[in-house]
C-alpha positions in Angstrom: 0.0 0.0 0.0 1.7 3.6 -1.2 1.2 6.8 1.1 -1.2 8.2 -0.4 -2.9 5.4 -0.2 -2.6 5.2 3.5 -3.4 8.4 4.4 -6.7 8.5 2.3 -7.0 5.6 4.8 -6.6 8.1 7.8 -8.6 10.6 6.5 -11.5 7.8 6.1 -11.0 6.5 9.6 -10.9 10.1 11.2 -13.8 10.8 9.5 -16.1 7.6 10.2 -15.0 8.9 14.2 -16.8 12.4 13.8 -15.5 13.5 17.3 -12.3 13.2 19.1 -9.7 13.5 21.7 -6.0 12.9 21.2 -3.5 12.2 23.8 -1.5 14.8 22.5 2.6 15.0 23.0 3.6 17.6 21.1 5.9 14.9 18.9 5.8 14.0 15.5 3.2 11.4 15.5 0.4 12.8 17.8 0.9 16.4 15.7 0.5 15.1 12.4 -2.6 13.2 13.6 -3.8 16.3 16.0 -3.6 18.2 12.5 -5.2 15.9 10.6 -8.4 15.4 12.6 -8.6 18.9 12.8 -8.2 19.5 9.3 -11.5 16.7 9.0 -13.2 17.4 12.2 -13.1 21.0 12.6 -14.5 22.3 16.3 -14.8 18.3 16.8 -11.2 17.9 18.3 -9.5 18.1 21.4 -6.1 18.0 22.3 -5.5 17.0 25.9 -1.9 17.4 26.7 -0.4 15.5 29.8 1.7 17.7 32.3 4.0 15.5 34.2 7.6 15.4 35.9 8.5 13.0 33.6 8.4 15.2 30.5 9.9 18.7 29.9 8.9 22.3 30.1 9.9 22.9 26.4 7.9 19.6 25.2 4.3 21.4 26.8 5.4 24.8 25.7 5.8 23.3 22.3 2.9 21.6 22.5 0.8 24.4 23.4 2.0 26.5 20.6 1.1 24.1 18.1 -2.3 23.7 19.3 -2.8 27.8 19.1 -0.9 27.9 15.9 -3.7 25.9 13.7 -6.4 27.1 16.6 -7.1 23.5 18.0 -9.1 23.4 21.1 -6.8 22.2 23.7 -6.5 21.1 27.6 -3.5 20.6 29.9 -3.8 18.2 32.9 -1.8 16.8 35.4 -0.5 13.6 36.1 0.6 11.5 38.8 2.3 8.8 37.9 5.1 9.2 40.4 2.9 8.9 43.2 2.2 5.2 41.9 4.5 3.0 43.6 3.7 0.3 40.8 5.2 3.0 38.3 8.0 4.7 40.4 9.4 0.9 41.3 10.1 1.0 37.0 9.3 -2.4 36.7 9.2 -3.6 32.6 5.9 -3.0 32.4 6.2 0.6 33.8 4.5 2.3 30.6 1.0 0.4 31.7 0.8 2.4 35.0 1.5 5.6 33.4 -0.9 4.9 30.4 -3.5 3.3 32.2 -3.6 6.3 34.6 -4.0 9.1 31.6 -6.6 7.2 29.2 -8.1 6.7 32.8 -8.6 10.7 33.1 -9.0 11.1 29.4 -12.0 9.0 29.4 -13.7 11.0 31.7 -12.9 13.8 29.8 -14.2 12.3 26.3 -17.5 11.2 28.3 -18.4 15.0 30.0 -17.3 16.9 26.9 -19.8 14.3 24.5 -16.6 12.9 22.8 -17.0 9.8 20.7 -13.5 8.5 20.3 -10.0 9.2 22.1 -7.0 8.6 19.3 -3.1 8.4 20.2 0.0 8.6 18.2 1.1 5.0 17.8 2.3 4.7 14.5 2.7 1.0 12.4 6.3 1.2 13.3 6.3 1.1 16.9 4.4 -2.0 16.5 7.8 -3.7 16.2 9.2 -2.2 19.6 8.4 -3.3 23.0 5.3 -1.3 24.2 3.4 -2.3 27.4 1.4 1.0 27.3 -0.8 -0.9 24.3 -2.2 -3.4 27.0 -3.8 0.0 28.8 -5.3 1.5 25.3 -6.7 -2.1 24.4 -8.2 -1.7 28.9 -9.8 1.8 28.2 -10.4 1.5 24.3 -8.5 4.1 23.1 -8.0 3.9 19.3 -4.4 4.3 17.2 -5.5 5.5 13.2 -2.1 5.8 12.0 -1.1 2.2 13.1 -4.7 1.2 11.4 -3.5 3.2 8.6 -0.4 1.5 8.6 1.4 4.4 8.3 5.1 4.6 9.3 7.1 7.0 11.0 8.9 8.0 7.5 5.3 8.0 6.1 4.5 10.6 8.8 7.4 13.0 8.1 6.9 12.8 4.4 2.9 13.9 4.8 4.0 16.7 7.7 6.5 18.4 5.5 4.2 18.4 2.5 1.4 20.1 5.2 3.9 22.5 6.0 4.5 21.3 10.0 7.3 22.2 11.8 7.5 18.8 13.5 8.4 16.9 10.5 11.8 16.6 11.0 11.7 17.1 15.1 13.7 14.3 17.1 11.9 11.2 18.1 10.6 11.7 22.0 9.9 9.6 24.8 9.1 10.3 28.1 12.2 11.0 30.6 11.4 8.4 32.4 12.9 5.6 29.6 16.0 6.9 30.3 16.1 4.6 33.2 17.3 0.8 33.4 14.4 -1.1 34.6 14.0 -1.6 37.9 15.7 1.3 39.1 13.5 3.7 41.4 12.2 6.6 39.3 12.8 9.8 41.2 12.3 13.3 40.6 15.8 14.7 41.3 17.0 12.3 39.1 14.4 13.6 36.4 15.4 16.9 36.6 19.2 16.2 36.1 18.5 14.3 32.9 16.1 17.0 31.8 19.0 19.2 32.7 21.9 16.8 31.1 20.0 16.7 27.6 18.9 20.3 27.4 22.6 21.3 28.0 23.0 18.7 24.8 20.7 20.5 23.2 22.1 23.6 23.9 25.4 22.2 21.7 23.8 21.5 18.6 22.9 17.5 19.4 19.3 17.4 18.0 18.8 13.6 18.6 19.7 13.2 22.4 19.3 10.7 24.9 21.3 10.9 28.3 20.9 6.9 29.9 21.0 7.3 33.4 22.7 4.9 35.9 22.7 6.5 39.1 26.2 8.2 39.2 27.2 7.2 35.4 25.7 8.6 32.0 25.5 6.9 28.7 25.2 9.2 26.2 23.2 8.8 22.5 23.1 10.9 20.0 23.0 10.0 16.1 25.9 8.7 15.0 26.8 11.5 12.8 27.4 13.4 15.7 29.6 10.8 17.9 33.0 12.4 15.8 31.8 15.9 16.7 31.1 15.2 20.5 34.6 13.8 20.5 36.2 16.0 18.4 34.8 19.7 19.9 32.0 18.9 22.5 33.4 16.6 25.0 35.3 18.8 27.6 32.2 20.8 28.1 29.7 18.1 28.6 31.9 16.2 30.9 32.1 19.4 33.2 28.5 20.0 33.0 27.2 16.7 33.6 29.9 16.3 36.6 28.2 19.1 37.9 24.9 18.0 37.6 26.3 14.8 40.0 27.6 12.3 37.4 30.5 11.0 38.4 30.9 8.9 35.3 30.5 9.9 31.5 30.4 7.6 28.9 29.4 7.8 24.9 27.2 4.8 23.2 29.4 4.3 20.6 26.2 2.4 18.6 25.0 5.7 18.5 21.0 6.9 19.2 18.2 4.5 18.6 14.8 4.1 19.8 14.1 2.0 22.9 17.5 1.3 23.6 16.8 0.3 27.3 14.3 -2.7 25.5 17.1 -4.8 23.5 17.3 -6.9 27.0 13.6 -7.7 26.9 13.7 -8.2 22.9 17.2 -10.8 24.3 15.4 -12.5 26.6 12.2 -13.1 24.6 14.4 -14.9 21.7 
């Protein structure tokens, strides 16, 4: 099946829905589909976008100025996920607590505002990654077009440039709370020094960051084009600034960024 083919798909799908709210992250995925509904559903869309330790200040400011850009009705709520000791343990199946706890508020939401159908951003790809969150959609019903679309993440970037978003060619996210090895307490301090540790990446040029945290050592991922320059330029200055932010330790992945990176152990184990 082409794209355009696909997408005609998502337009149909969207469509057949008449009303919506999407779990909205500010990402690549959930804007493409946010912009999409909209563009089929008018006034019948809501964007709910989850406030929450364990992503960062830019990602809701972001988020929020997509939503007024294209004049999408939107809502920001808080969650608590920390406060879950089933989540905060980071057990392997962490991602169900935190999911099951927002479509659990964003079902209530749906139901007062008269709201047929709540959407995510799962795309086809992510299909082939480890994803306990999908056991909470399947719990609370919550729907995924572009994965019934079958569209894939280059799929999505493709259609978002030719729609003129920004997000097209923005970094892959995840919540901050991946950067930990699995069973190893989730805290907020700790939080905040990643958040800290990959802004100050940011801050270098690195677009594709992830700072892996293990207690007082940091494994650092950025694309592999930009391993030579971290090396070659960069690598004084982050050590200094991630010793001050309490890492003792700073190492560089020398496989370079990729998605789920903390999984390949589960994806081991299940061979």
């Amino acid at each position: 099946m082409g794209i355009r083919d696909k997408f005609a798909r998502l337009k149909k799908i969207i469509d057949a829905m008449r009303s919506v709210l999407v779990a909205y992250s500010g990402g690549v995925d959930s804007s493409f589909l946010l912009k999409a509904a909209k563009d089929i559903l008018g006034n019948k869309v809501l964007a709910v976008i989850a406030k929450s330790p364990t992503y960062t200040k830019s990602e809701l400011k972001e988020a929020v100025g997509f939503c007024k850009k294209y004049k999408i009705k939107y809502l920001i709520i808080e969650t608590e996920e920390l406060n879950n000791p089933q989540f905060a343990k980071n057990p392997k199946n962490r991602c169900f607590y935190c999911k099951d706890e927002l479509f659990s508020k964003l079902k209530e939401i749906a139901k007062a505002r008269n709201l047929k159908y709540i959407l995510d951003g799962t795309n086809y790809d992510d299909r082939l990654d480890y994803r306990p969150g999908a056991a909470a959609k399947e719990k609370h019903g919550v729907r995924s077009p572009l994965k019934e679309a079958k569209l894939t993440k280059q799929d999505i970037r493709i259609l978002s440039k030719e729609m003129g978003l920004s997000t097209w060619n923005k970094p892959s996210l995840a919540c901050l709370a991946s950067r930990f090895p699995y069973d190893t307490e989730i805290r907020k301090k700790d939080l905040r020094r990643i958040n800290a540790a990959e802004e100050f990446l940011r801050s270098l040029g690195f677009a594709q960051v992830r700072v892996r945290h293990y207690d007082s050592l940091a494994r650092i991922e950025v694309s592999k084009g930009d391993i030579s320059k971290i090396l070659s330029t960069a690598s004084q200055k982050i050590v200094n600034k991630l010793k001050e932010l309490g890492y003792n330790y700073i190492t560089l992945d020398l496989e370079g960024y990729r998605a789920g990176s903390m999984n390949e152990t589960i994806w081991k184990e299940s061979i």
